[in-house]
C-alpha positions in Angstrom: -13.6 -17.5 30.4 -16.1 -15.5 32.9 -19.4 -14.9 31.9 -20.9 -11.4 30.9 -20.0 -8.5 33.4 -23.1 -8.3 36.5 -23.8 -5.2 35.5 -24.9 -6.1 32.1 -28.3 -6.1 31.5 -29.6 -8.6 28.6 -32.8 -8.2 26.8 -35.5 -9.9 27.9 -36.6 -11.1 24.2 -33.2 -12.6 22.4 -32.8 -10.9 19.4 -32.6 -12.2 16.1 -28.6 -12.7 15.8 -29.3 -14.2 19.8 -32.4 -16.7 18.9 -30.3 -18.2 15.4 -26.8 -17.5 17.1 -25.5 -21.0 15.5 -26.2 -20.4 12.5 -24.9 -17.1 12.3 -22.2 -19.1 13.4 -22.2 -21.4 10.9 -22.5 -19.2 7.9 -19.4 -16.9 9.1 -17.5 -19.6 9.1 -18.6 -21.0 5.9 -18.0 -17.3 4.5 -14.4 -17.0 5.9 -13.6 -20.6 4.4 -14.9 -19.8 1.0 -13.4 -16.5 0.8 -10.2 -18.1 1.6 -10.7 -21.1 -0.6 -11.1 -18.1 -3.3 -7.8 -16.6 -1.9 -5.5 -19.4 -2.2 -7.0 -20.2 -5.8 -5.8 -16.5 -7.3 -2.6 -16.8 -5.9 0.6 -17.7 -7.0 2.8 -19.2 -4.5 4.8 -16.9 -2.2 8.0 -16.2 -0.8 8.3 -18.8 2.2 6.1 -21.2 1.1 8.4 -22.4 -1.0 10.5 -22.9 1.9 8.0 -24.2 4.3 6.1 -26.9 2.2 9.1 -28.6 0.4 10.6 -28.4 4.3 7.9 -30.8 5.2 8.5 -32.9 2.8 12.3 -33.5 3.6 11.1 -33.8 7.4 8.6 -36.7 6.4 11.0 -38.5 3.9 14.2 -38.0 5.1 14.0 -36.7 8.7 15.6 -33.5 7.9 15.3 -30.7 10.3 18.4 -28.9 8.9 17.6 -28.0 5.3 15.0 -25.1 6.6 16.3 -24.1 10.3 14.4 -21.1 10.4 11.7 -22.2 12.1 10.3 -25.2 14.3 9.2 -28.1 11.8 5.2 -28.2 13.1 3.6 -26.2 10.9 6.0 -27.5 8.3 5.5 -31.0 8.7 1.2 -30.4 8.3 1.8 -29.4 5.2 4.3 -31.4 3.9 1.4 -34.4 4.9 -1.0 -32.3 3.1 1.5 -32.1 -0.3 2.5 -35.5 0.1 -1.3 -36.5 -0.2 -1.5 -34.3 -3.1 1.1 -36.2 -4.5 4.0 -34.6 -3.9 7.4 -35.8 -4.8 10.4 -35.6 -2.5 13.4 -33.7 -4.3 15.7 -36.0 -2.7 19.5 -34.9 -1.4 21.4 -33.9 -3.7 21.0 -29.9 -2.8 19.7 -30.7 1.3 22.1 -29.3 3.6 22.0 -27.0 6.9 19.8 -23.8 6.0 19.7 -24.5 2.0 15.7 -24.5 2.1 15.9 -22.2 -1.6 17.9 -24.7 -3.0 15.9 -27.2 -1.8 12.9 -25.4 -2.8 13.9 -24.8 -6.2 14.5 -28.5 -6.6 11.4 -29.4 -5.2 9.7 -27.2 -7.6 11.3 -28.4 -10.3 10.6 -32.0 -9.3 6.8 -31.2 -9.3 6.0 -29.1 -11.6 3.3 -30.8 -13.0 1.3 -30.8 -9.8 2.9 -27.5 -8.3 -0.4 -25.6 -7.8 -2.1 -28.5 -6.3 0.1 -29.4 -4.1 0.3 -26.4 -2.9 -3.0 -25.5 -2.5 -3.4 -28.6 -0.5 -1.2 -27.4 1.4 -2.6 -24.2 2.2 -5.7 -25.6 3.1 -4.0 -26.9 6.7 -3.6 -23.2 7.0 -7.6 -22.6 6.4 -8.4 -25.5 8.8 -6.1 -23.3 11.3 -7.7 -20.3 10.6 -10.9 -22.1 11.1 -10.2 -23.6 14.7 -8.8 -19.9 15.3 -12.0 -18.6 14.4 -14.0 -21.3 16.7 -11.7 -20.0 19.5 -12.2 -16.6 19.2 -16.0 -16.5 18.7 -16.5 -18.7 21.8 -14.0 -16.5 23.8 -15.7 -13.5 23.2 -19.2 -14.8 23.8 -18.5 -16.3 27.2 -16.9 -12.7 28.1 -19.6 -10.4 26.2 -22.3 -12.5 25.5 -23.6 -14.0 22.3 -23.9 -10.7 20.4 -20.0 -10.1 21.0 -19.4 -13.2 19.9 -20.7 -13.2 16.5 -19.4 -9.8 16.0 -15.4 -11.3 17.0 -16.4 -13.6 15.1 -17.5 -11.6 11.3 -14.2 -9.6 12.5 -11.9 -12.7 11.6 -13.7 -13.7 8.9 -13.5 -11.0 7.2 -10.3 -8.8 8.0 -7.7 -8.9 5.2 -5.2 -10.0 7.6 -6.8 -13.2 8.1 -7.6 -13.9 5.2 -4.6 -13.6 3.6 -2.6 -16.1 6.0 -5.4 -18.2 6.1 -4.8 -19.0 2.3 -0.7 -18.6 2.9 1.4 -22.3 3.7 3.3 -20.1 6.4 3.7 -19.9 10.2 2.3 -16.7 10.7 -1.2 -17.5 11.0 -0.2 -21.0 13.1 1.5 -18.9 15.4 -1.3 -16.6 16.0 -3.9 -19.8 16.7 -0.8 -21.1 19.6 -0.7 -18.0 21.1 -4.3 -17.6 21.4 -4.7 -21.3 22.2 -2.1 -20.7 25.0 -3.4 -17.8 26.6 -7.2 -19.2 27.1 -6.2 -22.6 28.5 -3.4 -20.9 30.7 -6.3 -18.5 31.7 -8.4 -21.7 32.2 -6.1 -23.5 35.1 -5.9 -20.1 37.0 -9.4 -19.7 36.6 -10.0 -23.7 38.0 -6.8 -25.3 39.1 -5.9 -28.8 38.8 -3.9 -31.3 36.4 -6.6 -31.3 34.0 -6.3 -27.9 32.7 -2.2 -27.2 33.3 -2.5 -30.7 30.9 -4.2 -28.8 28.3 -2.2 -25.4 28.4 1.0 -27.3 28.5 0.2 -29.0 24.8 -0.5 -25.3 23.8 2.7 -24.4 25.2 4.5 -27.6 23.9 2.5 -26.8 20.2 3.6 -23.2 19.9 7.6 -24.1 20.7 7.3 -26.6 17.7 5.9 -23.7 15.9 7.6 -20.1 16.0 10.7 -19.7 17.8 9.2 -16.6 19.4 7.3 -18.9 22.0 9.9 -17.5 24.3 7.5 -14.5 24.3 4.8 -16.9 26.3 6.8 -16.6 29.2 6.5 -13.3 30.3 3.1 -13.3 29.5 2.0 -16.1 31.4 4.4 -15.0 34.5 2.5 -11.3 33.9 -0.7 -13.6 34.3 0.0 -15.2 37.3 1.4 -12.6 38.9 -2.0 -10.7 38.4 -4.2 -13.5 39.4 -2.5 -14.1 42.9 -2.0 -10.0 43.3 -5.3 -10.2 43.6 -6.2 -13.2 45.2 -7.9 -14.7 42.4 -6.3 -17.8 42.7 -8.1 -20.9 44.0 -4.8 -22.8 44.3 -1.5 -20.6 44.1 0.8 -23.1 44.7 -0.4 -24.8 41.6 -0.4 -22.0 39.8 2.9 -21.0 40.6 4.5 -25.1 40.1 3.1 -25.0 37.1 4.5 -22.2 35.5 7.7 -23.7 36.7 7.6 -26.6 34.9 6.7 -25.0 31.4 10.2 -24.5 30.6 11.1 -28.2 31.2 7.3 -29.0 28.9 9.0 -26.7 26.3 12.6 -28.2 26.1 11.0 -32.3 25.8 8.5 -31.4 23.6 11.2 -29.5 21.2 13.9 -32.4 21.7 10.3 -35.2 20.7 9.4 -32.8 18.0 13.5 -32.8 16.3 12.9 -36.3 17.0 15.9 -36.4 19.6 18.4 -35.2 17.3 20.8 -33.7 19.7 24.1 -34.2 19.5 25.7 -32.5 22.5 28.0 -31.0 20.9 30.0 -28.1 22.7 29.1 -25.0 21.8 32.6 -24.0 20.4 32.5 -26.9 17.3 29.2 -24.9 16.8 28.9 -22.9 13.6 28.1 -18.9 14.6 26.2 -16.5 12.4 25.0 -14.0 15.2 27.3 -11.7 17.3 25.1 -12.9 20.5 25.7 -16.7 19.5 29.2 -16.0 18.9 29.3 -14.1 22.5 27.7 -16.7 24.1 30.5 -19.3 22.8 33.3 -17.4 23.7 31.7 -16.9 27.3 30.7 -20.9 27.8 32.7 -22.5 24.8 32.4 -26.4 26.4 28.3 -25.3 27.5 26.3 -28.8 25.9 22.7 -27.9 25.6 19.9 -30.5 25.3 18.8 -28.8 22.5 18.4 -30.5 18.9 21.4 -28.9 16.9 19.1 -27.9 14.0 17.0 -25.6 16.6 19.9 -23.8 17.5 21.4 -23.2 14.4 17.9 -21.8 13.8 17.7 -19.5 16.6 20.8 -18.2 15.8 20.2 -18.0 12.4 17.2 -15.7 13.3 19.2 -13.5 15.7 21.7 -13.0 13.0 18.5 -11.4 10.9 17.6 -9.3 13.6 21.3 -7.5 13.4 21.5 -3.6 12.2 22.5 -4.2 8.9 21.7 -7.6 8.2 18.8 -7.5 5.9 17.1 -4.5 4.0 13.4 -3.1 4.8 11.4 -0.2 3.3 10.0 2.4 5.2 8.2 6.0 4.5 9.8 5.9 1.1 13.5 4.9 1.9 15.1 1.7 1.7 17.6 0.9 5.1 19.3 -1.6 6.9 18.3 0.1 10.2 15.4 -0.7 12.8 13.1 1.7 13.4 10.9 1.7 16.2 8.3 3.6 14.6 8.0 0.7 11.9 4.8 -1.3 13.2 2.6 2.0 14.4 2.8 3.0 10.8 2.0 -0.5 9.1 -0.9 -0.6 11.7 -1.8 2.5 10.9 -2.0 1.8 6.9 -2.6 -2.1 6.9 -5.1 -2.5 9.5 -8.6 -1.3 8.0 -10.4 2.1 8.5 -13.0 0.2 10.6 -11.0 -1.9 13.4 -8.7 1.2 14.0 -12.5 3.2 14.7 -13.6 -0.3 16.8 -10.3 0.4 19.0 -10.5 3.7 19.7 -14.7 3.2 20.7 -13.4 0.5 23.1 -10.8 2.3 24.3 -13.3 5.4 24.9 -15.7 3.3 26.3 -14.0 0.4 28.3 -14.6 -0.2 31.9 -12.3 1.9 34.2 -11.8 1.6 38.5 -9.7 -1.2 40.5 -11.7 -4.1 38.8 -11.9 -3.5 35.6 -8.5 -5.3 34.6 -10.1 -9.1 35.2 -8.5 -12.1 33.9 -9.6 -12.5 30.9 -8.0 -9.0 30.1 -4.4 -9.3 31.8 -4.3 -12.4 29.7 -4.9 -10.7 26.5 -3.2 -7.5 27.9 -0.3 -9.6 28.9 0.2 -11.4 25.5 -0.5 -8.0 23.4 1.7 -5.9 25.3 5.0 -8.7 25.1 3.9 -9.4 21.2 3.7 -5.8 20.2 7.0 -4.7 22.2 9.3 -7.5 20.9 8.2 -6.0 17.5 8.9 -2.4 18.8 12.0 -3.7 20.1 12.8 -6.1 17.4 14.7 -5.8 13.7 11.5 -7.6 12.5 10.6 -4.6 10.2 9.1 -6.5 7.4 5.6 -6.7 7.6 3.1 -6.2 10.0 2.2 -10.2 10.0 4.4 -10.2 12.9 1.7 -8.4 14.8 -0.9 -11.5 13.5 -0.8 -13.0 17.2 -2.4 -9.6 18.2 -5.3 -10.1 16.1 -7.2 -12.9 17.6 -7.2 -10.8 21.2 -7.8 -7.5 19.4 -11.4 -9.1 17.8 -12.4 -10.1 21.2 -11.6 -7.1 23.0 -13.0 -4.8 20.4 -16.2 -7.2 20.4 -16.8 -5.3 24.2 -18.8 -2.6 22.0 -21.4 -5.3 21.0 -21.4 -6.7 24.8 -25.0 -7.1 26.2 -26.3 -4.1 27.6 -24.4 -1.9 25.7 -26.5 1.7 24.6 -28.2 1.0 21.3 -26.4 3.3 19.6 -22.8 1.9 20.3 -23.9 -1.4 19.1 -25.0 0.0 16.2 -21.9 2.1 15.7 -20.3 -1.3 15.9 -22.1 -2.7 13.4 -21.4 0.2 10.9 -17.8 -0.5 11.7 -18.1 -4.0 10.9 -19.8 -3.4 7.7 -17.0 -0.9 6.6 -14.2 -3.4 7.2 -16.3 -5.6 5.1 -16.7 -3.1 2.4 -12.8 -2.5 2.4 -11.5 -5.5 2.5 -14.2 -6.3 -0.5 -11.9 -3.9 -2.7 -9.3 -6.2 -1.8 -10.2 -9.5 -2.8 -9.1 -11.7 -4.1 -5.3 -10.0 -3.1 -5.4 -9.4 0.7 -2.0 -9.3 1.2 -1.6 -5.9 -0.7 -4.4 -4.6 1.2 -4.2 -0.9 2.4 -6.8 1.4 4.1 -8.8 4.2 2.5 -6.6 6.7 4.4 -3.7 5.8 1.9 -5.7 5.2 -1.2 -6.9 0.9 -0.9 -5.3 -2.0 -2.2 -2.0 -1.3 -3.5 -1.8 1.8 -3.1 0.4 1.9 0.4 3.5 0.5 -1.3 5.8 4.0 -0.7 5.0 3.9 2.8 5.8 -0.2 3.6 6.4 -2.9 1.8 7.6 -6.5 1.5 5.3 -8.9 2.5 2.5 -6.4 3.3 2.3 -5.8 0.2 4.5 -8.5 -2.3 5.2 -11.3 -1.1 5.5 -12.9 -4.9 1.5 -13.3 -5.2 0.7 -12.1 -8.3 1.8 -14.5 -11.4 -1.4 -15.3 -11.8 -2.8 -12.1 -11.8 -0.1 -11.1 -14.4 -0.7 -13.6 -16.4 -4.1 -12.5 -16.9 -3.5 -9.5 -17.3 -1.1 -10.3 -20.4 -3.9 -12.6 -21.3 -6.3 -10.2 -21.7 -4.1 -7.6 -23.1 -2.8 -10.2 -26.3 0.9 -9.8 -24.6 3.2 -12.9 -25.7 5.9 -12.0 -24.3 7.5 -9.7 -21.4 10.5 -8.3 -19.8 10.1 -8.9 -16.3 11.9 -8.5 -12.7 10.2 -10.4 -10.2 10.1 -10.9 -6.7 9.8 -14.4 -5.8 10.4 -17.8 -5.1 8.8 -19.7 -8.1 10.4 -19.8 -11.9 7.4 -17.4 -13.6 7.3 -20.0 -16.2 5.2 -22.1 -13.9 2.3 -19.9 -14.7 2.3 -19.8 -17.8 4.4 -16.4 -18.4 6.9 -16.0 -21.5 9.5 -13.2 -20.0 12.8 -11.9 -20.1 14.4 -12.0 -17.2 15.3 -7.5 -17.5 18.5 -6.7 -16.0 19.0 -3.0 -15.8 19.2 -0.4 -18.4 17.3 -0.3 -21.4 15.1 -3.4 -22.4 15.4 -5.0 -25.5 13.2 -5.7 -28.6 11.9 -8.8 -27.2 8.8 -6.9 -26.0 7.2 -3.4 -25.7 6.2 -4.5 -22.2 8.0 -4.2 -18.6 6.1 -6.1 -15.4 8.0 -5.4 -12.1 7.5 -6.5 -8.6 6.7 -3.5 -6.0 9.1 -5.1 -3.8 11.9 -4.2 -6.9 10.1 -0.8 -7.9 11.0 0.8 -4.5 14.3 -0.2 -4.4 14.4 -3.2 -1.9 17.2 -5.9 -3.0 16.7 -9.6 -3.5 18.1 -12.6 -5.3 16.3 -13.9 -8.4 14.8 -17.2 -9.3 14.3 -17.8 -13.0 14.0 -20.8 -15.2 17.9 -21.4 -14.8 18.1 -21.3 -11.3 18.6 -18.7 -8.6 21.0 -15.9 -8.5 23.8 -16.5 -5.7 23.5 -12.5 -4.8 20.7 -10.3 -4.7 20.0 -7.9 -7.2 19.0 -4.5 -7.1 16.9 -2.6 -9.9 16.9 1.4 -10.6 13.2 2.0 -11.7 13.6 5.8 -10.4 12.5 7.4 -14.2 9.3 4.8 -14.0 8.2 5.6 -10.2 5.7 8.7 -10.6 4.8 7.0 -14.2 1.1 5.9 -14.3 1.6 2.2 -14.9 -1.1 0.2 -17.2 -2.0 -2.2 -15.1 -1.4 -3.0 -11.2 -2.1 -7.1 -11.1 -2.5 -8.4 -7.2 -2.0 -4.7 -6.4 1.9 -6.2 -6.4 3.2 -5.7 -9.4 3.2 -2.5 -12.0 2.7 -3.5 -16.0 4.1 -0.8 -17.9 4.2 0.1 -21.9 7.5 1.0 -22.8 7.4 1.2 -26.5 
């Protein structure tokens, strides 16, 4: 990274957060861990971890790759490690096959659930040591662009941002994703900056990690070609032949280090004895039926598993109150604009009012997070990815160092205390929120929970609130309750007497009704209950109970009604 801009002008006395910078350091760090630590302790287990962990399991016992296709098997296979030392048992074979990670899931929940919450909250503490590393990264970024001031401040900003913290505490890929990216784009940065095998070395394990990791890595390319492209525009390349090789060869890093990562499972196969679930696989197979790709055949059936997702009609979202099957472009500015706190939407537009303008303001360091945030943010524009503004996650990391330009030294006085208001207001907010960050939203639409007619699914219920529920009925002397809820786990796990409700009236079994946001807007979804999970998805009318005060909101996710 460069150093602080010439025409800054530091003080000649460090200041306090300057003099004791480390262990301001420290104690941010410490903060974001125990905050998180508190995070993944009030949670129940959500949607795709129960996917992703028992996933890692299979891969360690059984070299399976198939069972949960979705995604590349890094992140999966750290906490699978992490559930096997919590002892963790493998659900075996018996319900294992190509993309049957819920059944799988289900199994493997049922084989552990005497040690369900501790293995998985082992789990989810690979995805705080991410978060952590993240965090290292971004600080250090930000204080060799800005100075040491800037850094702390990029810095408190991921340690305390709901965002974060909520996929810091999550077994997912969302917050690994965002540490690749990042990780990518400063090393890549790095060997234009210096040249030599040394560095490409290190950006190509970035590379290599984040195509183990999210199958969006593709997105890297542009980004780092946009990079380039800008560095040897403008003659800021010591060595542009190297530059320009070693771009070249990322592809070839990418496609060894996914075949090493499947563990060489590729079987050559044409593409025509291929299975098709997307139009653009099944395109590509009628245009090159005998095409044999060097690709493990559990990647590919991912990757077209994914593009079948991203079809018009292929999977329900929830947007400005109505429930469609359609993309809209608008999707993301509006989650932003509700999800993101009051105080990083004010620390954008001040460093958008105030950033440095003329032919050299765009330096390296910039196009590189420029180039990353622009691809990221346009895939989502362009994308059927509208269900949840944790695809924007890889943003973040850039977005705390950019927006730590307001604390840079030399900055007036009164920006960098504007900053620091701003700061303090996202802390203030995203206080409200815990220990649910997930179903964090802004003041501008009421606070946690309160955003759920404007978006929802996982920015809002990802199946994270059992065990606020069940303290809720706890304190409220409820035995027993009819309930329709969104989520991977049997509710039983935690504790909860229910009946399962299933339309219509509900019976005399209780006078109380607990029901998932995600079901209380009118979003579809299959069921899992304590006698398995429903083959289709299920979708409830709760239209008479929608501008009914409820009793009780638990995780800001789920509504508690009276109903007798």
């Amino acid at each position: 990274m460069t150093r602080p801009r010439p025409g800054a002008r530091p003080t000649s006395t460090p200041s306090v957060l300057e003099r004791y910078e480390r262990v301001w350091a420290v104690a941010l760090l410490a903060l974001h861990a125990g905050l998180a630590l508190w995070v993944a302790r009030e949670n129940s287990v959500t949607f795709d971890e129960n996917f992703h962990v028992p996933a890692g399991v299979r891969i360690l016992a059984a070299r399976d790759f198939a069972t949960s296709y979705a995604q590349p098997p890094l992140p999966k296979t750290l906490y699978g490690l992490a559930a096997l030392a919590a002892g963790a048992r493998d659900p075996g074979s018996a319900q294992a096959g190509p993309g049957r990670e819920r059944f799988v899931g289900y199994a493997f929940m049922r084989a552990n659930a005497a040690r369900y919450q501790r293995v998985y909250f082992a789990a989810r503490l690979v995805a705080l040591t991410g978060s952590l590393v993240l965090a290292v990264l971004v600080w250090r970024a930000a204080r060799s662009r800005y100075g040491p001031r800037a850094g702390l401040m990029a810095l408190a900003l991921w340690a305390i941002l709901p965002e974060t913290l909520a996929h810091a505490a999550i077994a997912g890929v969302d917050l690994p994703t965002a540490l690749v990216f990042f990780g990518a784009a400063l090393a890549w940065a790095a060997f234009l900056r210096e040249g030599g095998v040394r560095p490409w070395a290190v950006a190509s394990l970035w590379v290599a990690a984040a195509f183990l990791t999210r199958f969006s890595a593709l997105q890297l390319f542009p980004a780092l070609l946009a990079v380039t492209a800008v560095a040897a525009g403008r003659r800021a390349l010591p060595r542009p032949s190297h530059a320009w090789v070693g771009l070249a060869v990322l592809p070839l890093v990418a496609l060894v280090a996914i075949d090493l990562g499947y563990l060489l499972q590729v079987s050559f196969h044409p593409l025509a004895a291929m299975p098709a679930n997307s139009t653009a696989f099944a395109s590509l197979q009628r245009l090159a039926p005998g095409l044999r790709l060097p690709l493990p055949d559990a990647w590919l059936e991912g990757v077209d598993y994914l593009a079948s997702l991203s079809q018009p009609g292929a999977k329900h979202s929830f947007l400005l109150g109505a429930v469609t099957t359609q993309h809209a472009w608008h999707y993301f500015p509006v989650a932003v604009a509700v999800k993101w706190p009051i105080g990083l939407l004010g620390l954008v537009l001040a460093r958008l009012a105030t950033r440095p303008r003329g032919p050299g303001s765009l330096d390296l360091d910039a196009a590189t997070g420029l180039a990353v945030t622009a691809v990221v943010a346009l895939s989502c524009l362009a994308s059927n990815l509208d269900y949840g503004v944790r695809y924007l996650l890889p943003v973040l990391p850039f977005a705390c160092v950019w927006v730590a330009g307001c604390a840079a030294a030399g900055v007036p006085r009164s920006r960098f205390v504007l900053a620091g208001l701003l700061v303090a207001g996202i802390a203030v907010e995203s206080a409200r929120a815990l220990p649910y960050p997930l179903s964090f939203f802004n003041a501008l639409v009421g606070g946690p929970g309160r955003g759920d007619r404007i978006v929802n699914d996982s920015n809002v219920d990802w199946g994270q609130g059992l065990k606020a529920l069940r303290r809720e009925l706890d304190r409220r002397g409820i035995a027993r309750v009819h309930l329709a809820y969104h989520g991977t786990v049997d509710p039983a796990l935690y504790g909860i007497d229910y009946v399962l409700y299933a339309n219509g009236t509900p019976g005399p079994e209780s006078d109380w009704l607990a029901v998932s946001s995600y079901f209380m807007v009118g979003l579809p979804a299959r069921l899992t209950t304590r006698l398995g999970m429903s083959e289709e998805s299920v979708t409830y009318d709760f239209q008479a109970l929608r501008d009914r005060p409820p009793a009780a909101r638990p995780a800001g996710c789920m509504y508690l009604f009276r109903i007798r």
